[in-house]
C-alpha positions as CSV (number, residue, x, y, z in Angstrom):
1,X,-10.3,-8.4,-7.5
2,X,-9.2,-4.9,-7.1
3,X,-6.2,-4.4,-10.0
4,X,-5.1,-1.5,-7.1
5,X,-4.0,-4.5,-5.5
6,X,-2.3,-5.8,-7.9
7,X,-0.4,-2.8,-8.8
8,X,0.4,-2.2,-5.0
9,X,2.0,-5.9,-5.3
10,X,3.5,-5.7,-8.1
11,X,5.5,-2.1,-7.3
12,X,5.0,-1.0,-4.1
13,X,6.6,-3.2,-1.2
14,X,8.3,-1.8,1.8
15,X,10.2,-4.1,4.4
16,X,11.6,-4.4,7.2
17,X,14.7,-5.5,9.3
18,X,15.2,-7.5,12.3
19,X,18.3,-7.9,15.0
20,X,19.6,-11.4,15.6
21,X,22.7,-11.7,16.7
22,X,24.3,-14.6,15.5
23,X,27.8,-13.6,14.8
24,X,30.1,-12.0,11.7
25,X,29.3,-13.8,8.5
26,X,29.9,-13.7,5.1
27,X,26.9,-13.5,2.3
28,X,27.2,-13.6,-1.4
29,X,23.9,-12.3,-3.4
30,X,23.9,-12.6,-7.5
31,X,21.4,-11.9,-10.2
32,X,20.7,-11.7,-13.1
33,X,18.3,-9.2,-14.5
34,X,16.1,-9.5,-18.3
35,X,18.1,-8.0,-19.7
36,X,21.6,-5.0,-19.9
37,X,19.8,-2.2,-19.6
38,X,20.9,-2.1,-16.1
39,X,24.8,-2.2,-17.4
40,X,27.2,-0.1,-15.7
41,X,24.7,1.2,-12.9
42,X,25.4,0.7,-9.2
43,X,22.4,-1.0,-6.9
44,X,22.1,-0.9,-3.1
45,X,21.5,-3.1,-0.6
46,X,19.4,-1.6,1.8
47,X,18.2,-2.5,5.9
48,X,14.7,-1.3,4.9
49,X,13.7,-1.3,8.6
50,X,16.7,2.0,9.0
51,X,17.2,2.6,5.7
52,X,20.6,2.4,5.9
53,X,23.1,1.3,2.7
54,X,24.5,-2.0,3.6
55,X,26.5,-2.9,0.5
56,X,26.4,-2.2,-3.5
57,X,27.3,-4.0,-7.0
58,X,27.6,-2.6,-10.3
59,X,26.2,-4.1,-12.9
60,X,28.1,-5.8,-15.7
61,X,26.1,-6.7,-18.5
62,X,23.3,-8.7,-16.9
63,X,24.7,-9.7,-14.0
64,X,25.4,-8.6,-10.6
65,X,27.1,-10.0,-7.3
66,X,27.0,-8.7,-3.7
67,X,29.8,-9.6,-1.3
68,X,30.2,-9.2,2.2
69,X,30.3,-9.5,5.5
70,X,27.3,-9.2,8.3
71,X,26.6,-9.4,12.1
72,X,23.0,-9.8,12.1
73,X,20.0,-11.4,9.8
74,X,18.4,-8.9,8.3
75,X,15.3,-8.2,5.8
76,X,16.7,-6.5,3.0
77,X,15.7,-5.1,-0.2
78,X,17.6,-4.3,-3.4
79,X,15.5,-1.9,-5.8
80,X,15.5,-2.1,-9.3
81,X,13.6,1.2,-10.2
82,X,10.6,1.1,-8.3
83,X,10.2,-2.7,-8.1
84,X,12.5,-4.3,-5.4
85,X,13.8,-8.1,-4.2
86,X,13.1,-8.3,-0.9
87,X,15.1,-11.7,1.3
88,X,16.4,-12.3,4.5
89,X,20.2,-11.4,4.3
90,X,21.8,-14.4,6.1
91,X,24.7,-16.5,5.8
92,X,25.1,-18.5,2.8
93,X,25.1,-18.0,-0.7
94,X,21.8,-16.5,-2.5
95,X,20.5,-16.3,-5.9
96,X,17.6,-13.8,-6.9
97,X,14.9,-14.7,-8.9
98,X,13.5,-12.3,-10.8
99,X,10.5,-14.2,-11.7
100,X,9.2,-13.5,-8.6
101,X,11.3,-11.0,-7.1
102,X,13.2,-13.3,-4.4
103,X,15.7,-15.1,-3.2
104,X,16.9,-18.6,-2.9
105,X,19.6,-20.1,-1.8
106,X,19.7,-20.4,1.9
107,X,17.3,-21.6,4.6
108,X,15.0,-19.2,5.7
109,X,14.8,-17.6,2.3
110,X,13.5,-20.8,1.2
111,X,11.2,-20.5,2.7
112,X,10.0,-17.2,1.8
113,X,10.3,-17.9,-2.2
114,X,7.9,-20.9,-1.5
115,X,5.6,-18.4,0.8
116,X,5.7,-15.8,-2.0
117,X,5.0,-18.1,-4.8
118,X,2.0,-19.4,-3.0
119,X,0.3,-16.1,-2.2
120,X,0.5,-14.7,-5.5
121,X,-1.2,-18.3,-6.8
122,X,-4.2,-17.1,-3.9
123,X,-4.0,-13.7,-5.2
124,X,-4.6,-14.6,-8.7
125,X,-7.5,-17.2,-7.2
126,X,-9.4,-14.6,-5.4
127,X,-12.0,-13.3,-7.0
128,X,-12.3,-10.5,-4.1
129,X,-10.5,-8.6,-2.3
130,X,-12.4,-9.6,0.7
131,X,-11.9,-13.3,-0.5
132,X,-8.0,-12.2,-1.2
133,X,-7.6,-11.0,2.6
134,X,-9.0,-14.4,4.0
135,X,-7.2,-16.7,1.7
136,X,-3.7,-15.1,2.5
137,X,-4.5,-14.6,6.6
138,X,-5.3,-18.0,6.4
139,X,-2.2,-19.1,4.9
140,X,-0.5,-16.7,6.8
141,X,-1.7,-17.7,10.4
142,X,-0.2,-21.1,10.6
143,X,3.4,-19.8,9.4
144,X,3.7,-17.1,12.0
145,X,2.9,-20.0,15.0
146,X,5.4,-22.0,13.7
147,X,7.9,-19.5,13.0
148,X,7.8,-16.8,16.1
149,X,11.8,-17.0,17.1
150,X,12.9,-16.5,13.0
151,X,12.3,-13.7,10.4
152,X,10.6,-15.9,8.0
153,X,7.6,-15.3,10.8
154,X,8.4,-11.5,10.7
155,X,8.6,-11.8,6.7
156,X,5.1,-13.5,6.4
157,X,3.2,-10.8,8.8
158,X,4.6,-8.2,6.8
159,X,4.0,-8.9,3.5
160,X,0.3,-10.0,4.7
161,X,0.1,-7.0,6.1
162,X,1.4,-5.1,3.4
163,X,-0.5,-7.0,0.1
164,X,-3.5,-8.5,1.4
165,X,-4.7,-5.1,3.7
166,X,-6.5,-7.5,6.5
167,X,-8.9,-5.8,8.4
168,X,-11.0,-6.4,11.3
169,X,-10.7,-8.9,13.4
170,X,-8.5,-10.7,10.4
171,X,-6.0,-7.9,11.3
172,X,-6.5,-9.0,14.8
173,X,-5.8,-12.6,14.2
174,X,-2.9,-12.1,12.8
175,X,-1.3,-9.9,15.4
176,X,-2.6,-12.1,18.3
177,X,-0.3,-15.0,17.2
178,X,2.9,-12.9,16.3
179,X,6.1,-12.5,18.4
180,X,6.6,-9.4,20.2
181,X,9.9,-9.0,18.1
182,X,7.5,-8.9,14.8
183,X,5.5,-6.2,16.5
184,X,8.0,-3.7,17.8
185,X,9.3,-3.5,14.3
186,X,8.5,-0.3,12.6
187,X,6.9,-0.9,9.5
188,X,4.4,-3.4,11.1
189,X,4.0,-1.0,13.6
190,X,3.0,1.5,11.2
191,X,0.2,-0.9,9.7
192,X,-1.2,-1.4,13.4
193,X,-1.2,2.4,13.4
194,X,-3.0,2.3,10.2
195,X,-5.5,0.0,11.5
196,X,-6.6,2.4,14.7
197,X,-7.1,5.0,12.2
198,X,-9.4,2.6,9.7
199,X,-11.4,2.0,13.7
200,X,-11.4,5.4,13.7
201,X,-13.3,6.1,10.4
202,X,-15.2,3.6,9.7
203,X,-19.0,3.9,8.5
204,X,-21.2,5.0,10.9
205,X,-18.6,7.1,12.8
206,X,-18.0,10.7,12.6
207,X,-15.8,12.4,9.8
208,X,-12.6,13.5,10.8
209,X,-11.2,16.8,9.9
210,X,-8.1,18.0,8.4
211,X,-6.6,21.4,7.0
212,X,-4.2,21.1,3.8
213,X,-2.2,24.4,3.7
214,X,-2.7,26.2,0.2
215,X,-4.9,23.2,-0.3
216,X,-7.5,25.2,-2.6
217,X,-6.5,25.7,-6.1
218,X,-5.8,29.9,-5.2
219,X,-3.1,28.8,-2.9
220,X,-5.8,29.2,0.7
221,X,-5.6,26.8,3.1
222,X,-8.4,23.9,2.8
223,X,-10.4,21.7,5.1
224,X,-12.3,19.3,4.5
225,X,-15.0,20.5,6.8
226,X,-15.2,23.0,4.2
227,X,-16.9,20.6,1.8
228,X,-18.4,17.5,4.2
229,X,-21.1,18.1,7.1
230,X,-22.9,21.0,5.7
231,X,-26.1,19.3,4.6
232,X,-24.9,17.6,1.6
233,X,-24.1,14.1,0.8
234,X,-20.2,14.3,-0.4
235,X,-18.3,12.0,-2.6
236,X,-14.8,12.2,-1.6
237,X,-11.9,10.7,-4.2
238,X,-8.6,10.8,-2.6
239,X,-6.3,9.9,-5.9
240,X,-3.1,10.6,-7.8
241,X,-2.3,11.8,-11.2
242,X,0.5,8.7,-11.2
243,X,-2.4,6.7,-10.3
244,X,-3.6,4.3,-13.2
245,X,-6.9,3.0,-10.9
246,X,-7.6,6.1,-9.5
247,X,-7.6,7.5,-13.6
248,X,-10.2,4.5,-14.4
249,X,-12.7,5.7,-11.5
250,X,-12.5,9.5,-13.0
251,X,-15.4,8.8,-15.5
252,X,-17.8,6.8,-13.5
253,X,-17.4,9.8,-10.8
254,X,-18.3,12.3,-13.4
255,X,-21.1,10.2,-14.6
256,X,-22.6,10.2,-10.7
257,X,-21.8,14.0,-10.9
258,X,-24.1,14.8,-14.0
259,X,-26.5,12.6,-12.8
260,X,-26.6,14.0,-9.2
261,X,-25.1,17.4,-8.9
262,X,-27.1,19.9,-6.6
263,X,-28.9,20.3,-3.6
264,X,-27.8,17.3,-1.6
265,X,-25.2,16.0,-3.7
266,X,-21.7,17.5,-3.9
267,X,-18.3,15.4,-5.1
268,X,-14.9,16.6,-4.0
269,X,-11.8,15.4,-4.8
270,X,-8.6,15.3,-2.6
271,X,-5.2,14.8,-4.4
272,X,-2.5,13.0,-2.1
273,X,0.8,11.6,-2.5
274,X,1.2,13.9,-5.8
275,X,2.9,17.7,-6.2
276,X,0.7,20.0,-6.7
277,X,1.3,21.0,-10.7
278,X,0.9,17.2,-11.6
279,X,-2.8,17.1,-10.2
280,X,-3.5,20.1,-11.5
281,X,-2.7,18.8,-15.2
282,X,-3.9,15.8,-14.5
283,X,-7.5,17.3,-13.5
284,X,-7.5,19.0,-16.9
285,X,-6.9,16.0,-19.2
286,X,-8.9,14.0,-17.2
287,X,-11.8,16.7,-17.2
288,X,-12.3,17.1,-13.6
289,X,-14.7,20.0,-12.9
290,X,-15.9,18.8,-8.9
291,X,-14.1,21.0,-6.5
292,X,-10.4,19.7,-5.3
293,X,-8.2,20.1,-2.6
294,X,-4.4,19.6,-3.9
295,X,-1.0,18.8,-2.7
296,X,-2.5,16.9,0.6
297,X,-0.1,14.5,0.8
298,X,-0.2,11.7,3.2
299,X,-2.3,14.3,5.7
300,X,-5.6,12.4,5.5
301,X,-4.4,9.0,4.2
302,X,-2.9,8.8,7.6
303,X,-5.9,10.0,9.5
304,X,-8.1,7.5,7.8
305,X,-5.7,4.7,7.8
306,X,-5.9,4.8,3.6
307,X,-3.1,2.5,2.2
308,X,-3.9,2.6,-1.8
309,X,-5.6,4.4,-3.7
310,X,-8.3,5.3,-5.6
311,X,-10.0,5.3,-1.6
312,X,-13.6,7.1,-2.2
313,X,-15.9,7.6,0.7
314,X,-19.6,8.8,0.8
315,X,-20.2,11.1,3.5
316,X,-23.9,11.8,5.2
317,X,-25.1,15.4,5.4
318,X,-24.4,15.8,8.9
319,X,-20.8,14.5,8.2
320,X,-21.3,10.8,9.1
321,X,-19.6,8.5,7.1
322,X,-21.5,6.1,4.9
323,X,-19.1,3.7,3.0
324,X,-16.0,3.8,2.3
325,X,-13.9,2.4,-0.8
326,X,-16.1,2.7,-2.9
327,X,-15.4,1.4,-6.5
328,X,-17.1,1.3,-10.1
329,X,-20.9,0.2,-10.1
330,X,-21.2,-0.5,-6.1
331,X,-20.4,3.3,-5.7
332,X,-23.0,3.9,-8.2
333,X,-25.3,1.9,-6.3
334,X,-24.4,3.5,-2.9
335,X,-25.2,7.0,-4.2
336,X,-28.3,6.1,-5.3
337,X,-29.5,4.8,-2.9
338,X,-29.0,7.7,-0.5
339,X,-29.3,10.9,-3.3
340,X,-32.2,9.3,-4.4
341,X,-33.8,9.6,-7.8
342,X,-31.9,11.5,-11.1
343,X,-31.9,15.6,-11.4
């Protein structure tokens, strides 16, 4: 399975909140982290949905407690560098496990530690990431019928959502059972927007454009119509220099540039989520020498619904798409097969 995956689960989760009104109540959330290198510095507890600061705790030695009080359940999330604990902030009293980075404790998140500790055993099972996406829609569909009027259902579309990346009529599945409140919440709302982009660009379908401003590497503005649908076939690697998977792919793309380099083969590269100066060092150490396009940001990721990355894509001549996510030996394969024979 894709370890791009992995890293997105094991860093990158965002969350979301929801609105039930059920009255002032009081919570209580304590931890207690590895270790004390955490000692004396403040963490928040955040509504990830607004992003608003609902409470904070300092930390004294190890250990940390949140007190308060609360009108509405909410999904939470308290960061811890980049990893973060996110739980369902309802009445009660709640314990974080840092194990698994949840909570336990009260009802509903419960519920979610079991449901978390049960798709990470399917994630480590898969032996695809195709195989990944099934397993955990699979689990997921049965948990969202039963639990439409509660966030646990919310909770478990999200985080499918989020880790697993369903596509297709998986994707579909999943939002056909959910509740209404589920949908009009906006991070889940952003992956359905994701999804109509992903429609959008999928192989066979046209490329779609986009101009970075002072994209090229003398500060012009760049499109990518600059590069793709000019009678070449294109290899496109959107990547970061913070990127550890997107690093790994760097000398298997400049193996299929030696090889293929010329006439009807081209590779560009197309540096998102980054700043500018860090892709440009990063190019050097990593010996880049295909064209680039920097500082894009979250530009193109957004037009072609791209939610991790290394994301590579094989353009036509004419500027159809081929494939897309392209990876390691299949992408090796893929350009073969269309280039054709070495230089």
């Amino acid at each position: 399975m894709k370890k791009s995956i992995v890293y997105v689960l094991g860093i990158l989760m965002m969350t979301l909140t929801s609105c039930q009104a059920n009255g002032s109540f009081k919570y209580q959330i304590s931890g207690q982290l590895p270790d004390s290198t955490w000692h004396d510095q403040v963490l928040y507890l955040s509504d990830m949905n607004t992003g608003d600061v609902l409470d904070s705790a300092v930390v004294k030695g190890d250990s940390y407690v949140f007190r308060g009080k609360a009108t509405e359940n909410a999904i939470c999330q308290i960061k811890f560098g980049r990893p973060a604990v996110r739980f369902i902030l309802e009445k009660g009293n709640m314990t974080v496990d840092h194990d698994v980075m949840a909570v336990s404790g009260t009802a509903l998140n419960d519920s979610v530690h079991t449901y978390l500790t049960e798709m990470y055993t399917l994630m480590s099972a898969a032996a695809t990431e195709e195989q990944w996406q099934q397993m955990a829609s699979d689990f997921t569909l049965p948990i969202l019928k039963a639990n439409a009027d509660n966030l646990y259902g919310t909770y478990a579309l999200w985080f499918t959502l989020w880790a697993a990346q369903p596509k297709g009529d998986l994707f579909d599945q999943l939002l056909a059972v959910a509740s209404e409140e589920s949908k009009n919440f906006a991070p889940i709302k952003a992956f359905v927007v994701r999804n109509e982009a992903v429609k959008n660009t999928v192989a066979g379908k046209m490329f779609t454009d986009f101009t970075i401003p002072g994209g090229n590497l003398d500060g012009s503005d760049a499109k990518l119509s600059d590069y793709v649908g000019k009678g070449k076939y294109i290899l496109v690697d959107f990547w970061a220099s913070w990127c550890g998977p997107c690093r790994r792919e760097i000398p298997i793309i400049a193996e299929i540039y030696q090889k293929y380099h010329g006439p009807k083969f081209d590779v560009l590269g197309v540096a998102v989520w980054d700043q500018r100066e860090a892709s440009l060092k990063a190019a050097k150490e990593l010996g880049i020498v295909w064209n680039q396009i920097v500082d894009a940001q979250s530009i193109p990721t957004d037009l072609y619904g791209i939610g991790g990355i290394p994301h590579i894509i094989l353009f036509g001549p004419d500027g159809t798409i081929i494939e897309r996510d392209l990876r390691g030996d299949h992408m090796k394969e893929v350009v073969a097969k269309h280039v054709g024979k070495k230089k």
